[in-house]
GUTI-890252 format. One record per atom (N, C-alpha, C): x, y, z. Coordinates in steps of 0.1 Angstrom, whole numbers, plus 5000, padded with zeros to 4 digits. Last residue first. Example, Ala and Ser with C-alpha at 12.3 -4.5 7.8 and 13.67 -1.06 7.14 Angstrom:
BEGIN
512849785071 513749895071 512950005079 513249435078 512349555078 513249675078 
// end
This chain:
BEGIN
483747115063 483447065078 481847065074 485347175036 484847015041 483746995058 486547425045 485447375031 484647265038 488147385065 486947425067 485747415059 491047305062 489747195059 488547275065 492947505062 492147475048 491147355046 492447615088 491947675081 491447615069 493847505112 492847425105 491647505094 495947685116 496047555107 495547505106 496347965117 495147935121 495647775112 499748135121 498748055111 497947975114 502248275128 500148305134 499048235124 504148195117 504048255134 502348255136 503648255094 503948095097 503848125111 503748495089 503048445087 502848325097 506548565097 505448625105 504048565106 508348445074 508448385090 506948435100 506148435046 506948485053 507248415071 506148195017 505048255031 506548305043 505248284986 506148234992 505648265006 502948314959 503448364967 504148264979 503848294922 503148274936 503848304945 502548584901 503648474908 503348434922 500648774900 500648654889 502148604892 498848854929 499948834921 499848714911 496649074947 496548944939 497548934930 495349134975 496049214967 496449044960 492649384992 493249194982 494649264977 491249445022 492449525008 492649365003 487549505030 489549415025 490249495014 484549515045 485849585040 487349485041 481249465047 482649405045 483349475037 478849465041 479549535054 480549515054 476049545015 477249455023 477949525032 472449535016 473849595012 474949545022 469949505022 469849545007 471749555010 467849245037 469449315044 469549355028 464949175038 465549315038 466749345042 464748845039 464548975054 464549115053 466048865016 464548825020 463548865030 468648875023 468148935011 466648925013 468748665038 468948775047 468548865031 468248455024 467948445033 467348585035 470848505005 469548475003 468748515011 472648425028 472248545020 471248585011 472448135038 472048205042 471748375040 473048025006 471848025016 471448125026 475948115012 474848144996 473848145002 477147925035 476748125027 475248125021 477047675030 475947735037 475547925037 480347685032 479247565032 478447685040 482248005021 481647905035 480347825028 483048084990 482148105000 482047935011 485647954976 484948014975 484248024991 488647854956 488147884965 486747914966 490747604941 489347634941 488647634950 494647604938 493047544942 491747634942 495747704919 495947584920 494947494932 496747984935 496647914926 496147764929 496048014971 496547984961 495847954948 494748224990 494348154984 495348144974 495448375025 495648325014 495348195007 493548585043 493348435038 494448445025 494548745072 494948775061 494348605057 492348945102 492748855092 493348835080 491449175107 492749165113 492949025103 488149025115 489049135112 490549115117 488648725105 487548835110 488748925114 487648345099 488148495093 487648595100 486648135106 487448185116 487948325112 484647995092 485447975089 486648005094 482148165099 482348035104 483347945093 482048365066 481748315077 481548175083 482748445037 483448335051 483148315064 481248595031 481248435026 481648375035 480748815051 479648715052 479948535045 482248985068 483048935058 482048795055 481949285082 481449145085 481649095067 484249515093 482849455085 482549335084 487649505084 486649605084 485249495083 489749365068 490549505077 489049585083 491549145059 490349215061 490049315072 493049085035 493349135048 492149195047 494948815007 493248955012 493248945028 495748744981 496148744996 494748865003 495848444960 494848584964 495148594979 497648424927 497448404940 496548514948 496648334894 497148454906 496948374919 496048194873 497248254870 497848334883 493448064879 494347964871 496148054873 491748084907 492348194895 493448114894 488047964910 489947874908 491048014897 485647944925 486348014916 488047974915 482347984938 483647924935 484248004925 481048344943 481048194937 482348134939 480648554965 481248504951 480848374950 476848664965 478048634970 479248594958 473848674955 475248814957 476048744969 472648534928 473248464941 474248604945 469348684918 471248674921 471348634933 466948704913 467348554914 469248524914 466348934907 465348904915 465748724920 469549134907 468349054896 467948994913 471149314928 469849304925 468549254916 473549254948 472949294933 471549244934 473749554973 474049424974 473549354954 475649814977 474049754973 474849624971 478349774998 477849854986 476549774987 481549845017 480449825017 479549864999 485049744993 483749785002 482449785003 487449614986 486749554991 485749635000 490449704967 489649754979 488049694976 493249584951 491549584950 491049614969 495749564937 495849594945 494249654946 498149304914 496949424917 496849434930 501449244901 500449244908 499249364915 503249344885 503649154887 502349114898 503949634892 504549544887 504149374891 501149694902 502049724904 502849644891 497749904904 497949754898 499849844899 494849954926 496350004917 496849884912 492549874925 492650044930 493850044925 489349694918 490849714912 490849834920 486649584916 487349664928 489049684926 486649454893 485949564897 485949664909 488149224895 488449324890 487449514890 486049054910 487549144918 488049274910 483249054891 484048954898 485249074903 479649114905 480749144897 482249064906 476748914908 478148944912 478848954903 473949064891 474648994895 476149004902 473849394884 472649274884 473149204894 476549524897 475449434885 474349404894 478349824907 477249714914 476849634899 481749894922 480649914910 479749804914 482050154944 482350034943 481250004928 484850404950 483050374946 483050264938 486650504977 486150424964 484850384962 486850665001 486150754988 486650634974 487150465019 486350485016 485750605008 490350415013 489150365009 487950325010 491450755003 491050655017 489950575011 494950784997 493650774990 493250685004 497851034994 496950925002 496050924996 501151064981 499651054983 498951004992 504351174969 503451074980 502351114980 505051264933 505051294952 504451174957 505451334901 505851224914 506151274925 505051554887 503551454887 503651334896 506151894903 505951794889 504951694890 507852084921 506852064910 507251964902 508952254955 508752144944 507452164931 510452414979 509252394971 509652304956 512552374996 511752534998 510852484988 513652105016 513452125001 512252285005 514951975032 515352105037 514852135024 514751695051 514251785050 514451945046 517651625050 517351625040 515951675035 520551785069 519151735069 518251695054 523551725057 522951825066 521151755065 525551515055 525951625057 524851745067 523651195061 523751325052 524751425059 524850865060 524750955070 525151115060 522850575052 523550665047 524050765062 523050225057 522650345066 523350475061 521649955035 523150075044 522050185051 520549635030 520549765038 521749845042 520149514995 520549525014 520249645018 521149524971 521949454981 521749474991 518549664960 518549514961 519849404968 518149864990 518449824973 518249664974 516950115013 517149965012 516949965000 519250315035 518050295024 518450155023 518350535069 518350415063 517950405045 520150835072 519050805064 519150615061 520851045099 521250935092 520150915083 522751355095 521451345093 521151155092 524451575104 524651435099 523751345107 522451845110 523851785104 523751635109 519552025108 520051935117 521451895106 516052165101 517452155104 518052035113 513652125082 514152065092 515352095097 510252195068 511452215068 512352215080 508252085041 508352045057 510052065056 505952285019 507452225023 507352205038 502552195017 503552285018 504252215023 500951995012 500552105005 501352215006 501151614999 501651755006 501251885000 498051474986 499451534984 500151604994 494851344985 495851344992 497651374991 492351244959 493751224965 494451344973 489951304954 490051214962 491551154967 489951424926 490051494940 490051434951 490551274908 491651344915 491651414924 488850964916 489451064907 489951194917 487450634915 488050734919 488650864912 486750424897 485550484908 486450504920 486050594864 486750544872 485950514891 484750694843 483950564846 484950514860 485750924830 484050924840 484050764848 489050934843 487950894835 486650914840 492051094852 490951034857 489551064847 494151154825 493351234839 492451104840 496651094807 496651074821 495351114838 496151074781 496951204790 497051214803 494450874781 495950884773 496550974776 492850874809 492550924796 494250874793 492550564833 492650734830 493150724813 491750354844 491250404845 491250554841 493450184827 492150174820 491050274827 495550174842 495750244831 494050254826 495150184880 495050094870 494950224851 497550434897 496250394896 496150294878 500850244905 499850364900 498250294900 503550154916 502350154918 501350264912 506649994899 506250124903 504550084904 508749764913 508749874902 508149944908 508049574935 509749564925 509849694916 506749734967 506849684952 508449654942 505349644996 506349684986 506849634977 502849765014 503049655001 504149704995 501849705049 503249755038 502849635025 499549765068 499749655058 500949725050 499249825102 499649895090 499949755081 498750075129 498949895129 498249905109 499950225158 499050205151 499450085141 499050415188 499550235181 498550285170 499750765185 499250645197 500050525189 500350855161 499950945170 499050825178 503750825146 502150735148 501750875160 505650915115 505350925134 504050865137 508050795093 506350795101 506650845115 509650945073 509650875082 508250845086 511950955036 510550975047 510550905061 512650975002 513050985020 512051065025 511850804980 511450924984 511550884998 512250584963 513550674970 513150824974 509250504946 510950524949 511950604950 506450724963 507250674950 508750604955 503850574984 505350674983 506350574975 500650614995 501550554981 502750664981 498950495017 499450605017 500350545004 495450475022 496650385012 497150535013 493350445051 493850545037 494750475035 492450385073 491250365061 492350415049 493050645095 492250465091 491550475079 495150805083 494550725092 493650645092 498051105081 497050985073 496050945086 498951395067 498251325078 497251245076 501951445050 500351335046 499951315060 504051675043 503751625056 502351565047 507251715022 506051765029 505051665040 508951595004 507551674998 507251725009 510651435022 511251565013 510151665008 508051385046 509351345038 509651465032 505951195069 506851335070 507851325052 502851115083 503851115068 504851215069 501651045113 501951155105 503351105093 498550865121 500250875115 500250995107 496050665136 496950795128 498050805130 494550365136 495350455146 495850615131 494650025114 493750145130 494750275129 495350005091 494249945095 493550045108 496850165067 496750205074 495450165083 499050055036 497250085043 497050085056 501250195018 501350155032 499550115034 502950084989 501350174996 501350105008 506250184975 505050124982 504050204987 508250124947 507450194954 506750134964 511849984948 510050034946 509650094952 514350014961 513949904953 512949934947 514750244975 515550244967 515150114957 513050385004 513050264993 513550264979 514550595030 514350575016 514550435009 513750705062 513950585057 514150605039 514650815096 514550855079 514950725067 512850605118 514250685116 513750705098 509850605132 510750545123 511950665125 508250675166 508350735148 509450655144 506250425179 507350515178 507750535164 504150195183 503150365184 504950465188 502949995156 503950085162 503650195168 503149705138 502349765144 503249805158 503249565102 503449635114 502549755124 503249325080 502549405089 503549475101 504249325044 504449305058 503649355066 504649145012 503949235019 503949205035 506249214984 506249194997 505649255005 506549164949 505849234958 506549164970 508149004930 507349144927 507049224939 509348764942 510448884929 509249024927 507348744970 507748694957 509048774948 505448715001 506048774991 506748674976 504348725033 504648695019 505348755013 504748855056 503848805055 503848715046 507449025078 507248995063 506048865063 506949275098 507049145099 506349065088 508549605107 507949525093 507649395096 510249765121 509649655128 508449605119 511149955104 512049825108 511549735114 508750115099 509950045090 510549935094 507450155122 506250115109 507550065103 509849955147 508750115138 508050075129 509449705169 509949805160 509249935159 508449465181 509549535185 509849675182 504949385170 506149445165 506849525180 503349065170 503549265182 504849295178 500348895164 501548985158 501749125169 497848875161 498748795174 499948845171 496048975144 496149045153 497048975161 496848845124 497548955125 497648975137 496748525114 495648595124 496848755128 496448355084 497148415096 496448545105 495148055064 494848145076 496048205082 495647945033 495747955044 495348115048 495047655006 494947775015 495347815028 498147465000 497047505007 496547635008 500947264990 499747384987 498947374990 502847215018 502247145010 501347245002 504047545005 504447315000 504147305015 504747764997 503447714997 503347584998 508247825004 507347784996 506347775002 509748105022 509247975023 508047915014 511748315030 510548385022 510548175024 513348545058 513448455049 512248425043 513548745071 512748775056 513148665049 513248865103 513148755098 512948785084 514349185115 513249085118 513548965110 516749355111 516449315125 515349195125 519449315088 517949355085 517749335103 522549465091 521949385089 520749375095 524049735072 522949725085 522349595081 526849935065 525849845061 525349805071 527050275060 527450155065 526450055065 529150555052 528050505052 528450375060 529350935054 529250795061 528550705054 528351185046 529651235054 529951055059 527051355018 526951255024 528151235033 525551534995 526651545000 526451435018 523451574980 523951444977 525651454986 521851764980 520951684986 522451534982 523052064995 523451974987 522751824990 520452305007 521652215007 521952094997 517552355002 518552495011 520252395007 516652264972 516852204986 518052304987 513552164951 514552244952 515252254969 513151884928 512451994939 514152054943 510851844903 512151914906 511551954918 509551484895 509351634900 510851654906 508051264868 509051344879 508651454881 506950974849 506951104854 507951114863 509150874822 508050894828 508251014835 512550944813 510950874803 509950914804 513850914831 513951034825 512851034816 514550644836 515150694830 514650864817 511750604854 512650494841 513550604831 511250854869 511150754864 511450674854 513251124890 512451114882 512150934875 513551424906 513151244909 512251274897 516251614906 515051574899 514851414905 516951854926 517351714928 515851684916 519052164928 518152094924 517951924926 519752444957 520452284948 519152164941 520052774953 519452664958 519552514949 522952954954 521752904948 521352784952 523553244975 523553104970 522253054963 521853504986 522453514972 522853354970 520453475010 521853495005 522553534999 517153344997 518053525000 519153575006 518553194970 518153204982 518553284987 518053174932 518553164946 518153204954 518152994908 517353004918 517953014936 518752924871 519253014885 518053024898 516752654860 517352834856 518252824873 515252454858 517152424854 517752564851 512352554846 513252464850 514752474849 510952924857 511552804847 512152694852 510353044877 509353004866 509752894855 511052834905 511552964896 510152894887 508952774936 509952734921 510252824915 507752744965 508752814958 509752724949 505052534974 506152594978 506552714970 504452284952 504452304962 505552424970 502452214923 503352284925 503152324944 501551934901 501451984913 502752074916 499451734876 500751804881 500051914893 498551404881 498551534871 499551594882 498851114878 498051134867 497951274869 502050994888 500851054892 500151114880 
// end
């Protein structure tokens, strides 16, 4: 995280004596990044955060076998025909994925069991409904519209407050905001089109009692099911630059040309092996002879998965896209706007339409992407001859 945060009760110093009005000392746990390198936070916990009484291995409950793009095609999956068994965690239903990313939907109106990602980080985006964030930091009341971002191996659960219905991107490494958007010291830039106040932290300790506590985690061998000694909600206050967040994307500020700006300009986090671009309303551009749609366009190195989650999504129109939709575009072929867009925006630029209505999360990897069992479960198959109709 690009700055620091103090939650609760810390000593004034690091790695001093700190105890509890007992007299016992309170037990430190540093989370911290690549080895001590990057960022971290000390947080401080009524109990031994590593005393553990079980463990046991747990085979996965949904599908994650992962399936080439063969024949290569664009493609259509319709979310909305998706109904999770599960929690926002376990009832994940894997979409794609690759060695970098994975990305699942789910949709849940029961709180998860205590979960920790031991592989990456992830940003959950949150399509309908509210959810309460619960973890070692403290409580994120999230909801439509927000990227909730929780670092690795930060134990946490969800509670939904009704159905709610959720993009998981989980990462091989770590998610942050793009580097070009902040100073060499890490603060958000004039030119960024977000900054620090527009993020979302816990603001006070969430504190829990209870004994043998289970905590699902998932590594790269799999799933066990830890079982804690005592709750692991039990941290009296924290500091440092790695907590959970939310950002809602509608406090991104989209940038406008003349002409069409291309994806990168809706960049919001870039991960290991892949970006992560919010797609919102904005002025439409404005030279007196811009085509404001995209253009064709063939990305020679990335794949383009995009969930449209909002708004009238004008290139593709009459192509079957619409909310709840995921298009993936492969490498290796040459996407663009619906036969007849361009025209008709034009058109509508002419009438007085000055500005767009369409909301998507993209998220775009430089490995290709493999198609999940979920996917393949709701895939519109006459998607990739609609160019041609």
């Amino acid at each position: 995280m690009p700055y620091y945060r103090v939650v609760g009760e810390v000593p004034r110093k690091r790695h001093v004596q700190f105890r509890r009005p007992d007299g016992g000392l309170y037990a430190e746990e540093l989370m911290g990044e690549e080895g001590f390198s990057s960022d971290s936070s000390l947080l401080y916990h009524r109990h031994l955060p590593t005393a553990i009484v079980k463990a046991e291995a747990v085979e996965p409950v949904v599908g994650t076998r992962l399936e080439p793009n063969l024949p290569l095609s664009p493609r259509h999956f319709r979310t909305q025909e998706l109904d999770s068994a599960g929690d926002l965690v376990g009832g994940r239903m894997l979409l794609a994925g690759n060695g970098d990313v994975r990305l699942s939907y789910a949709t849940s109106d029961r709180p998860s069991e205590l979960y920790r990602n031991s592989m990456g980080d992830e940003c959950v985006y949150v399509q309908r409904g509210r959810v309460r964030f619960e973890s070692t930091y403290g409580v994120i009341e999230a909801g439509e519209g927000d990227y909730v971002v929780i670092p690795t191996g930060t134990i946490h659960r969800w509670v939904p407050d009704g159905r709610v219905n959720v993009l998981a991107i989980e990462a091989s490494g770590h998610i942050r905001p793009p580097k070009r958007y902040l100073s060499q010291y890490g603060q958000f830039l004039e030119h960024a089109p977000y900054c620090e106040r527009d993020l979302r932290a816990p603001s006070e300790p969430l504190l829990a009692e209870g004994e043998e506590v289970p905590v699902l985690v998932r590594t790269r061998g799999g799933l066990t099911r830890l079982v804690y000694r005592d709750h692991p909600f039990d941290v009296v206050g924290w500091d440092g630059c790695l907590y959970p967040y939310a950002f809602n994307i509608d406090d991104f500020e989209p940038v406008v040309k003349k002409t069409h700006a291309p994806p990168p300009v809706h960049q919001t986090f870039e991960g290991p092996g892949f970006v992560v671009c919010s797609f919102c309303p904005r002025p439409l551009d404005y030279h007196p002879e811009a085509v404001p749609i995209p253009y064709n366009h063939h990305n020679v190195d990335s794949d383009e998965f995009m969930f449209y989650v909002g708004g009238d999504y004008s290139a593709r129109r009459g192509s079957g896209i619409d909310v709840g939709s995921v298009s993936l575009h492969p490498a290796g072929f040459t996407h663009g706007p619906q036969p007849g867009a361009v025209e008709a925006v034009i058109e509508a630029m002419a009438n007085g339409v000055t500005t767009t209505s369409e909301m998507a999360v993209m998220v775009d990897t430089f490995r290709p992407l493999d198609l999940g069992p979920a996917a393949l479960s709701c895939e519109d198959s006459g998607y990739a001859w609609t160019w041609a109709r």
